[in-house]
N, C-alpha and C positions, 0 to 999 in steps of 0.2 A: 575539475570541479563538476564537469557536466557528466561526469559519471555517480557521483555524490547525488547531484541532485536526482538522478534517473531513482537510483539506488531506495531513494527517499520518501518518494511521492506517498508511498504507500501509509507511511508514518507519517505524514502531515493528514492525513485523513485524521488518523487514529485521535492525534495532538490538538488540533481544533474541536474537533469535536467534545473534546474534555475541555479544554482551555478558553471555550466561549471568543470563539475570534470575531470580533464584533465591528469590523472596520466599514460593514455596511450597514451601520446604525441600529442593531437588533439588538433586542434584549435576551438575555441569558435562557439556554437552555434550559427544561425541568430535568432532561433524564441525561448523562451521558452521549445517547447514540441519537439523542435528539438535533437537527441544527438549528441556530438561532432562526428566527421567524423570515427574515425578511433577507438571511445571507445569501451566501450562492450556494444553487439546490445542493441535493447532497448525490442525485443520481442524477445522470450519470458520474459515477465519483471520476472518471476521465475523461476528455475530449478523443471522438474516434477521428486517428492518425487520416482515416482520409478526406477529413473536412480541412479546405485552406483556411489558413488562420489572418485574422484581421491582426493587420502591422500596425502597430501605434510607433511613433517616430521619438528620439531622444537623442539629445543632444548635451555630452556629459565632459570636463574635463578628463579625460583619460591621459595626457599629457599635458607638459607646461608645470606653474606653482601649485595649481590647482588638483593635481593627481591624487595627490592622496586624497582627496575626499571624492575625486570623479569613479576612481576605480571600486571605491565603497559602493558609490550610489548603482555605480554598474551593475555590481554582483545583486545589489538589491533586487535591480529592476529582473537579474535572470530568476532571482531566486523566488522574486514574485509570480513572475512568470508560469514558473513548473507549479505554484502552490495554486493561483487561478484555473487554470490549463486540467488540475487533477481534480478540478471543483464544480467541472463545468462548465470553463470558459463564459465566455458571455453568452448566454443563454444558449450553452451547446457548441458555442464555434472558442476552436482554440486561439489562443493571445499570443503574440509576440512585439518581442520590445527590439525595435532598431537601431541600435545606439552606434551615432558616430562620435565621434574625438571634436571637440571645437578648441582644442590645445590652450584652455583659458585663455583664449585670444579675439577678444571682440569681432578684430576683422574677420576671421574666419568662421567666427558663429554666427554675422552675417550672412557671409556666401553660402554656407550651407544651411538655414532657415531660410536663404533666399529661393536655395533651389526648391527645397519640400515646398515652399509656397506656389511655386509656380506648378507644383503638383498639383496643389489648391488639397493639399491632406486637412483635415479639422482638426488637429490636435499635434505641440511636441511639448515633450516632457521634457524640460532644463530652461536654459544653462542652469549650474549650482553656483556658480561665482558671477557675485555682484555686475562687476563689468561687462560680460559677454551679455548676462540675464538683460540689464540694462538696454544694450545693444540688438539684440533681439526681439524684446520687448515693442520698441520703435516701430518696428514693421508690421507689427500687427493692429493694426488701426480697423481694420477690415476683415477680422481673424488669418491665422487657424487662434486657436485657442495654443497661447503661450505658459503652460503651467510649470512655472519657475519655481526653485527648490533651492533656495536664499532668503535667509530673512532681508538683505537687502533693499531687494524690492518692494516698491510700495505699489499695489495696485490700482491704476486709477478705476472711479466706479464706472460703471457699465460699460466697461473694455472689454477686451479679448484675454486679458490678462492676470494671472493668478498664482498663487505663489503660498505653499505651505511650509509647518514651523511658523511658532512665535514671531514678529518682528523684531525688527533690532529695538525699536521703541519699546515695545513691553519688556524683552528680556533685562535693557536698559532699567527701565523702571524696577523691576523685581530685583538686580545687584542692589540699585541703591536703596530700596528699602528696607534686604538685608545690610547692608554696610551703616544705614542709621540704628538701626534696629543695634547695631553691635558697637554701638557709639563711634563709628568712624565717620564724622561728619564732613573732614576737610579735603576733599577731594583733588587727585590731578588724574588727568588724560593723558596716553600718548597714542597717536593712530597717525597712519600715513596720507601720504594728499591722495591716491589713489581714490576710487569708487567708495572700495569697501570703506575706506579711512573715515570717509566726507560722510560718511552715512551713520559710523559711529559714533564722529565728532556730533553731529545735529540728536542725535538720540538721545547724550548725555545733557545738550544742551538745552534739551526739550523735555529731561528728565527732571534735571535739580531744579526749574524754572516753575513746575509743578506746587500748590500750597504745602500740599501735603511732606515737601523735604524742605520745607523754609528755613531750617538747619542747616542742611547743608549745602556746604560753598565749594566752589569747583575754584581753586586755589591755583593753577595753575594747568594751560591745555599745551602740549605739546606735540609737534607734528615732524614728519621726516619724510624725507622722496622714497619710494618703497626700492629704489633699487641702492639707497646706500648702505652701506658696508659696516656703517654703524650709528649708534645714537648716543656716543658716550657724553656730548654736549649737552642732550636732549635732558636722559639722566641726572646730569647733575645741577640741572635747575629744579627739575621736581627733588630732589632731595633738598634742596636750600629752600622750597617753598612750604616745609612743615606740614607735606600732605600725610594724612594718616592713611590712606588706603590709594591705591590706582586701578585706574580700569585702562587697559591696553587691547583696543579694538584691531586685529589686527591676523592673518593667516599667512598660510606659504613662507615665502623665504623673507618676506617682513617681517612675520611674527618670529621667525628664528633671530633676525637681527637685533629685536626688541627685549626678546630675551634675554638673551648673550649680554646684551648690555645694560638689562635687569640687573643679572647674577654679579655680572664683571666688573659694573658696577657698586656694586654692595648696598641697595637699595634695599631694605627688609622688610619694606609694607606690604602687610597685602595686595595681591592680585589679583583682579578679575579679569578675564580674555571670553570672546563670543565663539558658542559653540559647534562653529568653524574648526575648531582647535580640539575639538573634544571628541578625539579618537587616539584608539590604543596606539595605533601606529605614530600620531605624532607625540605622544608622551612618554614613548621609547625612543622616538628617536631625540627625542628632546632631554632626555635624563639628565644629561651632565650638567646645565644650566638653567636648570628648571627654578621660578620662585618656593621657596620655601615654602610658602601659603599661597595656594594657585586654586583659585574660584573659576569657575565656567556659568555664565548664565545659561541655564538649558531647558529645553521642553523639556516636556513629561517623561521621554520615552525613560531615562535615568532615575526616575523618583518613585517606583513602582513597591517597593518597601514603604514609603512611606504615602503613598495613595488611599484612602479608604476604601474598603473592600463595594466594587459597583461595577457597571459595566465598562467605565474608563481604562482601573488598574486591571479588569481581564482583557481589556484590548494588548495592552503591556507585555501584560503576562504572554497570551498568544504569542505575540510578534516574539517573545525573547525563545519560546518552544520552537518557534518554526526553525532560528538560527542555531538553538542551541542541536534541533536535532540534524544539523549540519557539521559540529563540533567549530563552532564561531560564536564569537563572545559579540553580541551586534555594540554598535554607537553609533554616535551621533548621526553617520557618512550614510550608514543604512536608512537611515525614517525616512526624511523629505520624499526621497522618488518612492519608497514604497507606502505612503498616504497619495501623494498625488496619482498613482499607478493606480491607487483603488475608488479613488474619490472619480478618474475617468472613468473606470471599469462602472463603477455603479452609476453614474451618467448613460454609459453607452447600452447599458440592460434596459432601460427606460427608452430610450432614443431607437433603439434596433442601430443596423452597422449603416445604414445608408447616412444615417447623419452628416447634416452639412458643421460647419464652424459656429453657425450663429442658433442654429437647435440644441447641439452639445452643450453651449456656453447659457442657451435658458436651461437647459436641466441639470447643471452644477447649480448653477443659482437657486434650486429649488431643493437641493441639501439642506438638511437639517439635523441637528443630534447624528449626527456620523462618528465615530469613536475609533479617531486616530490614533498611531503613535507618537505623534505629538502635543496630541491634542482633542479635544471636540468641537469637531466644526460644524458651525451655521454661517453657511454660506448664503448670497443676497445678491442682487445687483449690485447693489452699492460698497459690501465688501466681499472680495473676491481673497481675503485670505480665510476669514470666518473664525481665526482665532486672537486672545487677547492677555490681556497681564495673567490671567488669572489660569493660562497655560503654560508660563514660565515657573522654572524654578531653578534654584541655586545649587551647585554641586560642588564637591571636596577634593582636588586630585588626590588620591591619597595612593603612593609610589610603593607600600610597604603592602599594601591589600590589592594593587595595580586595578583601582576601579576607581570608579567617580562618587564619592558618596554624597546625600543627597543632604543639606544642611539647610532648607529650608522648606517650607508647605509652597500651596500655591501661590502666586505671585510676592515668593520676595519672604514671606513673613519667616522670620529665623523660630528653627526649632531648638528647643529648650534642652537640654540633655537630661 
């Protein structure tokens, strides 16, 4: 791959500069060879080879349950990499991303955010999964700057701590007001007691409890230990409880157990699952047991058809140019680390590289209109993700066109055909 991207550089100039790649809040070129106002310059279009480059540190599931979506986020953060790097780096000095393995495993994404700490580095990009995120998170009372890439995480305000993508809460909210919207008012759950589970469970629960779905009723919550082997019991109480649709919060070798006993099951309601799940790779590997009617709550980076033409859906657009002139079809696995990859980058052009953890973390705060692939963020002391319902939207799997089609507007509202 790292011949690919050498290969490439050259054609991500050409790509942005058409495709208005606006991830650091600018508005749209007039001319083609123009760049946006406020991006990264456009000369030096490369970082010269003998300037050391500042290491930003990440910490990614590259193994464990969690791989399929760490080894996304991985290739992201290189692929970011080479596209800042051919743009000028941070104001001239080249970028690299450090990425160790935390094996989606709490414990060890401790030890090694313990070690970077003791570095006293200001900044690590991950975990992507809930539990380590969670666990890492903890430690940074006193920074570095923890910018987590899970909806999961809930940031508290004026921490060290950050996290983009939608939450689970809005995505939350946007299924169900597409599933009212589509008169599926009688709701059931099924998620595991793990992290991720507990987090889904509270979203739906903080979802339906909203005025605005005083229709619907969450008829039945179902829960499972994520390491058993099935849920066939689980199943066949939401099918005796007359739920018209289910949302199954739920990734890794859970959500394959969840499935399996979806399918195996003969449950035919629709499904909703968190865009954890919403990459190619696990809806290949999931074919055989897939729900008939399978919903993703998802950012934006998927709805880009259905975006109104602004500086949002050319952020989209960029991002889908840069992968596709890699011959890679991006999802979900991709966005998170490459917004928070940019959302530092344009902190640390402001800050110069000497930044400490708690200057870094006042000039993320001081983002504004930045135009993610997730999203557009306004970031704040008080919130450190910067996005909200109205950055969710509802997706299609649809196994026959092998994409995610986009079946609702912003936050939730079902489109018409």
């Amino acid at each position: 791959m790292l011949n690919d991207l050498t290969a490439i550089r050259t054609r991500w100039i050409e790509i942005i500069s058409v495709a208005l790649f606006v991830l650091a809040g600018c508005a749209a070129p007039t001319a083609p060879t123009a760049p946006p106002a406020t991006a990264a310059p456009a000369a030096p279009a490369a970082t010269t080879s003998a300037a050391a480059p500042y290491t930003i540190n990440a910490l990614m599931p590259l193994t464990g349950q969690g791989a399929f979506l760490g080894k996304e986020e991985q290739q992201s953060l290189q692929v970011y990499e080479s596209y800042v790097n051919a743009h000028g780096g941070i104001n001239g000095t080249p970028v690299h991303f450090a990425i160790q393995d935390d094996q989606t495993d709490p414990k060890v994404a401790v030890q090694l955010a313990t070690d970077l700490i003791a570095k006293k580095v200001p900044v690590i990009i991950g975990p992507a999964i809930t539990g380590p995120a969670l666990a890492v998170a903890a430690l940074a009372k006193n920074g570095p700057v923890i910018y987590t890439t899970t909806p999961g995480v809930k940031p508290p305000p004026n921490s060290y701590v950050y996290s983009t993508s939608p939450d689970t809460y809005s995505l939350i909210q946007a299924i169900i007001q597409f599933y009212r919207e589509k008169g599926w008012t009688k709701i059931a759950s099924l998620t595991s007691t793990d992290a991720s589970g507990q987090d889904g469970m509270k979203g739906i629960q903080n979802a339906v409890a909203l005025p605005a779905n005083s229709s619907v009723t969450l008829v039945d919550q179902e829960q499972f230990d994520p390491t058993a082997s099935s849920v066939a019991a689980q199943v066949t109480k939401i099918k005796d409880s007359g739920a018209q649709a289910l949302i199954m919060w739920e990734t890794g070798t859970p959500a394959t157990t969840a499935f399996k006993g979806i399918t195996q099951g003969g449950l035919s309601i629709p499904v909703v699952t968190t865009d954890g799940n919403e990459t190619f790779a696990q809806m290949h590997a999931y074919k055989d047991f897939l729900p008939a009617q399978l919903y993703v709550g998802s950012p934006r980076f998927a709805a880009a058809d259905v975006m109104p033409a602004g500086p949002a859906k050319d952020a989209v657009t960029a991002f889908n140019q840069v992968f596709q002139a890699i011959n890679v079809k991006p999802d979900f696995g991709q966005t998170p680390a490459w917004d928070a990859a940019a959302i530092v980058v344009a902190a640390l052009k402001k800050t110069g590289l000497n930044a400490d953890a708690t200057q870094l973390r006042d000039a993320i705060d001081q983002i504004k209109g930045l135009e993610g692939v997730d999203g557009t963020y306004n970031l704040s002391p008080t919130d450190h993700r910067g996005l909200g319902v109205n950055d969710a939207y509802v997706v299609q799997w649809d196994a026959a066109k092998d994409a995610f089609v986009p079946v609702s507007g912003a936050g939730g509202t079902a489109l018409t055909k």
